[in-house]
Each structure stands twice: as structure tokens, then as C-alpha cells.
TIGUZA-321111 format. One line per field, with one value per residue (C-alpha): residue in one letter; z, x, y; residue number from 1. Coordinates in nm, 3 decimals. Layout:
<sites>
type: A,...;
w: Z,...;
u: X,...;
v: Y,...;
seq: NUM,...;
</sites>
This chain:
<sites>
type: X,X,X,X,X,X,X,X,X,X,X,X,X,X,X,X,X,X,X,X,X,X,X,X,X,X,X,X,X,X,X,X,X,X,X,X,X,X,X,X,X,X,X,X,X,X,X,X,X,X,X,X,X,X,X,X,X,X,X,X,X,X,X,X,X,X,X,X,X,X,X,X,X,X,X,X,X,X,X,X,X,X,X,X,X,X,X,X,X,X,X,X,X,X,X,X,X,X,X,X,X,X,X,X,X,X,X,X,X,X,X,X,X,X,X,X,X,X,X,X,X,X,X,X,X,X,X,X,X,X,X,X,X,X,X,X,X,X,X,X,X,X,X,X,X,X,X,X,X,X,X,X,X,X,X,X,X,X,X,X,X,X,X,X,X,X,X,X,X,X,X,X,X,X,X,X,X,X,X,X,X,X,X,X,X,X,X,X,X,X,X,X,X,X,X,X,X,X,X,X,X,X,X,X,X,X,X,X,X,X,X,X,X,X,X,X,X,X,X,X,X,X,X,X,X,X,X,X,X,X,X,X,X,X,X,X,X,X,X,X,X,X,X,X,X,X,X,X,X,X,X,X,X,X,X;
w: 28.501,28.424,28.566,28.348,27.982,28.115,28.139,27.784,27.611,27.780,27.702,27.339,27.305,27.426,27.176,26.928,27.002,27.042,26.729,26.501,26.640,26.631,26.281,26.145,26.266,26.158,25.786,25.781,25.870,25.618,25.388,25.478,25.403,25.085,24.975,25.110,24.902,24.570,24.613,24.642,24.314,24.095,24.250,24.115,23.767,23.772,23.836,23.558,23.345,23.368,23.376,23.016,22.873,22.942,22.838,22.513,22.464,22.507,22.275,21.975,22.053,22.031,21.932,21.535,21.353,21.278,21.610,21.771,21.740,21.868,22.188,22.226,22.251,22.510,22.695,22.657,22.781,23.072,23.144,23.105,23.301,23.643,23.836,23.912,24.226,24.318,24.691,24.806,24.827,25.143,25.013,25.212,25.399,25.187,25.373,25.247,24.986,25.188,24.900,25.036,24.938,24.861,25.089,25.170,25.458,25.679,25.895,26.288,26.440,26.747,27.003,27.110,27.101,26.786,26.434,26.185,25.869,25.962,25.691,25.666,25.761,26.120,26.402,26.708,27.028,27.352,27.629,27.987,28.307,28.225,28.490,28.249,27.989,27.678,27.557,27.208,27.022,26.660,26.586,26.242,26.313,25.910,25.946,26.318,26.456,26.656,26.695,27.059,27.071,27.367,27.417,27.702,27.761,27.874,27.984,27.938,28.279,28.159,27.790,27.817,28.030,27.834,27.550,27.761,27.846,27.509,27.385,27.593,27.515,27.165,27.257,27.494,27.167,27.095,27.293,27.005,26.739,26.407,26.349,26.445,26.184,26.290,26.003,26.068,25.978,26.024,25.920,25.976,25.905,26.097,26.394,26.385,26.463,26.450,26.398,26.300,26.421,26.228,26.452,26.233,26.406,26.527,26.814,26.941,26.815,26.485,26.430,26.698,26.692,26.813,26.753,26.938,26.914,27.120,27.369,27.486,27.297,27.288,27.107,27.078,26.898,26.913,26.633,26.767,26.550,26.780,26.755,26.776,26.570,26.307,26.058,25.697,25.716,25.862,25.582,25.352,25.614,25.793,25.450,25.406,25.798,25.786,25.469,25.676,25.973,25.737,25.588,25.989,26.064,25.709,25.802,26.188,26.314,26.615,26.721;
u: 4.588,4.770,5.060,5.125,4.992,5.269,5.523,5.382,5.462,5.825,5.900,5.826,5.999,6.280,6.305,6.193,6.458,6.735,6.636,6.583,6.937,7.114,6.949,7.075,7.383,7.470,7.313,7.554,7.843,7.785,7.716,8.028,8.255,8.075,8.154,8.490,8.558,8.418,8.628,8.913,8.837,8.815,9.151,9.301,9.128,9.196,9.569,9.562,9.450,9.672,9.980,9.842,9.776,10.129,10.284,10.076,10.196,10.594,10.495,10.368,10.658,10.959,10.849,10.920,10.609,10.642,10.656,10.345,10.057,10.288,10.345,10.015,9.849,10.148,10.050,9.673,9.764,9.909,9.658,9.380,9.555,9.721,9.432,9.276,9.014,9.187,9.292,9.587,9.828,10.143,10.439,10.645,10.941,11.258,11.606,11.994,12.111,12.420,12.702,12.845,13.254,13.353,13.412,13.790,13.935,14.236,14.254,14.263,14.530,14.615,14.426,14.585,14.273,14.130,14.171,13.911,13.889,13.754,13.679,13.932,13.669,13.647,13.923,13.960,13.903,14.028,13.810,13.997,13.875,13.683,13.547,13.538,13.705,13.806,13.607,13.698,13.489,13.509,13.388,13.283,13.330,13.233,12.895,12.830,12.816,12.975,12.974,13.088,13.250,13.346,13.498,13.493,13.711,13.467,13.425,13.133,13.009,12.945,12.905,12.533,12.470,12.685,12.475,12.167,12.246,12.349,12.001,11.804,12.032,11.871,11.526,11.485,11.416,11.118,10.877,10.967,11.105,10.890,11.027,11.401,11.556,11.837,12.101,12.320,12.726,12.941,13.301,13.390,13.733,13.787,13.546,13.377,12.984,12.782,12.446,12.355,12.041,11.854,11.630,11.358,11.242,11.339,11.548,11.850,12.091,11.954,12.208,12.387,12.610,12.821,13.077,13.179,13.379,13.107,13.419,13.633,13.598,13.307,13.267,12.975,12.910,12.607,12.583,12.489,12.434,12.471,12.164,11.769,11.705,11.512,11.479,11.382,11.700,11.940,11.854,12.110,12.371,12.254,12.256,12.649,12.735,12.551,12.743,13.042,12.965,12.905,13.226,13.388,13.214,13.255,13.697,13.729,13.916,14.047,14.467;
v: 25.585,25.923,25.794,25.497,25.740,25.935,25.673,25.490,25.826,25.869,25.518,25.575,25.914,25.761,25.463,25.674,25.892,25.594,25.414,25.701,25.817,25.552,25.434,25.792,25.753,25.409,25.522,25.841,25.621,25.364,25.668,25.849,25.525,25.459,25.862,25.818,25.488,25.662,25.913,25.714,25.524,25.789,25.965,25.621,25.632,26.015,25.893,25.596,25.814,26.111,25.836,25.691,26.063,26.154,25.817,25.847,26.187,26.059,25.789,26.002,26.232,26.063,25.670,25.593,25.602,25.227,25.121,25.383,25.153,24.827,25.062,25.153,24.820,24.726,25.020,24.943,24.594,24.694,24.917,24.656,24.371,24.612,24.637,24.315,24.206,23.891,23.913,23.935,23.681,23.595,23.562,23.272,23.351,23.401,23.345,23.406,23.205,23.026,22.949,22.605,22.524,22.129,21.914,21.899,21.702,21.630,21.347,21.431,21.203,21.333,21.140,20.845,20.622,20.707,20.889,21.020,21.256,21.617,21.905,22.172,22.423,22.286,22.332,22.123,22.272,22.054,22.089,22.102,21.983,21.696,21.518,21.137,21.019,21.316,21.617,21.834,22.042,22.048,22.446,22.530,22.932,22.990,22.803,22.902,22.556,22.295,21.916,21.850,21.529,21.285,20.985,20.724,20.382,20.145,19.772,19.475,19.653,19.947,19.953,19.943,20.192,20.406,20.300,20.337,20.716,20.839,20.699,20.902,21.191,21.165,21.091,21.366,21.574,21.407,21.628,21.888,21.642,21.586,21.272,21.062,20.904,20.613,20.529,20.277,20.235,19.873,19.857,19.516,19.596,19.862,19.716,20.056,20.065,20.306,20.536,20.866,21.044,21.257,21.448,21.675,22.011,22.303,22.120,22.205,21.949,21.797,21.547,21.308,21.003,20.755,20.564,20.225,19.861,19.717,19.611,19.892,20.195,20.428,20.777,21.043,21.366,21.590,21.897,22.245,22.609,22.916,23.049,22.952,22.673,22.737,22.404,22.612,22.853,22.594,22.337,22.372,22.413,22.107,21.867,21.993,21.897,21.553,21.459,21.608,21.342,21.022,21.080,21.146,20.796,20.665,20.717,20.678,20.404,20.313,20.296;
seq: 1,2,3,4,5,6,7,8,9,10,11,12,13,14,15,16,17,18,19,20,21,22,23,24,25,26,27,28,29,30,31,32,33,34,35,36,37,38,39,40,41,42,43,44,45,46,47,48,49,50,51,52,53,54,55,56,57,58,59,60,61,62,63,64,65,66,67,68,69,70,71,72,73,74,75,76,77,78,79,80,81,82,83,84,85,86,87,88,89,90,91,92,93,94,95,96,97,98,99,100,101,102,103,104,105,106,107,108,109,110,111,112,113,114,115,116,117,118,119,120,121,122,123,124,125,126,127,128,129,130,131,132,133,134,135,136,137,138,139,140,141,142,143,144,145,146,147,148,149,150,151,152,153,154,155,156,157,158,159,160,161,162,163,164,165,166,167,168,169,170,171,172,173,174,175,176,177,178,179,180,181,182,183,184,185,186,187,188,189,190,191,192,193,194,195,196,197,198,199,200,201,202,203,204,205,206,207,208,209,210,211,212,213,214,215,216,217,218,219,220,221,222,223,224,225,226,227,228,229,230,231,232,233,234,235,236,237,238,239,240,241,242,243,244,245,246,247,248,249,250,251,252,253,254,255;
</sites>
């Protein structure tokens, strides 16, 4: 029976001791940040108010006399409306404004097969060693990007795989794509035909094409930037190239 008085009155010392410790110490904590906090308020309304006492005292000193009480209820104004308790608000991401030239183009005429109209900021790059049919790139070194272009003869045989292939050349964007758009471009005249894709999302080539006669003739492009796509600061860039590829389509003909 001694025994377990003996371990009843340890038990409760303990607790006691626990709960009345950690109560105290919890209470001089919150106590502590509450002093702390004070004191931090009135250094800032020590600090508001030294700011106004000196700004009234360069007011009375060397503002006109007409013009003192106008300067003191713009000061009081500003004094009334700095501090407010409305949180905090994120400001979005801002990125470089990116000052676009005109559109100005030459026509590219050297291929045998085919001509189109290219913009004067771009330069045509031949690509050697191509294992079928012809490879150029057309580099924009200004806007950091690149439409690599290719062109293959082809026959009745193989004109729809050809097809076949470049469509799931777009489409394999879709796993990060927001959405695909497909415009579509007939020259009658011309016997051009074809579509641009639009491809929303930070992918890696937001705008593809190609170009074709449906019989023997059969051209692609794919746009690329040179770094990691990032759809919000390559927007303005990207509306300037697409108009830049209509207008390529909008010209091209074949020889």
C-alpha cells in the first residue's frame, strides 16, 4: 500500500512539474513575442512621428505662407493613408519589353525546286550531309530562334507516309501541349497546300508546317528559340514569327 502512495505522489510531482513548466514556458514565450511586437510598433510610430515633426518644421521654414496649410493636409494625408492592414499582395512576373522592327522581306530563290519570301532578319543556313532529300535552316540570330526547314521529292507511294510522319511530329507535343491549333492555306494557282500548327505551351517548337502539291513536292518547317521555352516571355516574339511564316506560305511556290 506504501508502495503505490509513493508512486501516486511521484506521478503527480512529475505532471505537476511538466505542466506547470511547460504552461510557464509557453506563457513567457507568447509574452515575450507580444513585448517584442509592441516594441516594434511604437519604434515605427516613434519613427512616423519624428519624419512628420521634421517635415513640418521644413514646411513652416521655407514653404510660402499661402501654400503652409495646403502642404500640411497633403502631408497629413499621406500620413493617414501609408500604413494600411491589407495583406500583402504578389506582384506577377514582369519580363523585357522586346521592341519588334517591320516586317521586310526578300524572296529566297536559290533552291531549284522551290522559292518563297523570307524576312531580311533571317539568313539561310545549308545543312550538309543529309541523309534524304534537302535540309536549311533559316536562323533568326537577333530573335534567338530558328525554323529548320526540309524538303523531300516524293511519289503517290510515299506521299502519305510522308504525310503520316510529319503528323505525328506535331502531335508528339501533346503530352505537354495546352491546346493544337491547325490553320489551313490553298493557292490554287500556285498548287501550294498547306497548314500551320499552332501548338500552345511551353513546348519546344510552338509552330510547325508544311508545305506540299499533293503529287511530287513536299516541304516542312518546325520553329525553335534557343533556350527553355517559356510561353509568357516568348509571346510577343512568337506573334512576329507566325506572321513571318503565313507570309513564307502565303508567297512559296514551286519551279
Amino acid at each position: 500500500m506504501q508502495k503505490c502512495f509513493n508512486r501516486a505522489r511521484k506521478g503527480e510531482g512529475t505532471k505537476g512539474r511538466k505542466g506547470e513548466g511547460t504552461k510557464g514556458r509557453k506563457g513567457e514565450g507568447a509574452k515575450g513575442r507580444r513585448h517584442e511586437g509592441a516594441k516594434a510598433i511604437r519604434f515605427v510610430h516613434c519613427w512616423i512621428a519624428s519624419c512628420l515633426a521634421m517635415t513640418n518644421r521644413y514646411i513652416r521654414a521655407f514653404a510660402p505662407s499661402c501654400l503652409r496649410p495646403f502642404a500640411l493636409s497633403c502631408l497629413t494625408g499621406v500620413a493617414l493613408t501609408a500604413c494600411t492592414n491589407q495583406p500583402p499582395v504578389p506582384k506577377p512576373y514582369g519580363y523585357f519589353k522586346i521592341s519588334l522592327p517591320m516586317h521586310e522581306y526578300h524572296e529566297v530563290a536559290a533552291f531549284p525546286e522551290f522559292a518563297f519570301p523570307a524576312s531580311t532578319l533571317s539568313e539561310v543556313q545549308p545543312v550538309s550531309g543529309s541523309i534524304s532529300g534537302r535540309w536549311f535552316n533559316l536562323v533568326y540570330p537577333k530573335l534567338n530562334a530558328v525554323i529548320y526547314c526540309w524538303y523531300l521529292p516524293v511519289t503517290t507511294g510515299n506521299f502519305r507516309l510522308t504525310a503520316e510522319d510529319s503528323y505525328q511530329l506535331v502531335y508528339k507535343h501533346a503530352i505537354k501541349a495546352e491546346a493544337i491549333h491547325a490553320s489551313v492555306f490553298n493557292n490554287e494557282d500556285e498548287n501550294v497546300h498547306a497548314i500551320l500548327y499552332e501548338i500552345k505551351g511551353n513546348v519546344a517548337s510552338p509552330l510547325q508546317f508544311v508545305v506540299t502539291d499533293s503529287v511530287r513536292h513536299f516541304f516542312r518547317g518546325s520553329l525553335l528559340f534557343n533556350h527553355t521555352p517559356n510561353q509568357d516571355s516568348i509571346a510577343p516574339v512568337l506573334a512576329w514569327l507566325k506572321e513571318d511564316i503565313a507570309t513564307l506560305i502565303n508567297g512559296f511556290y514551286w519551279k
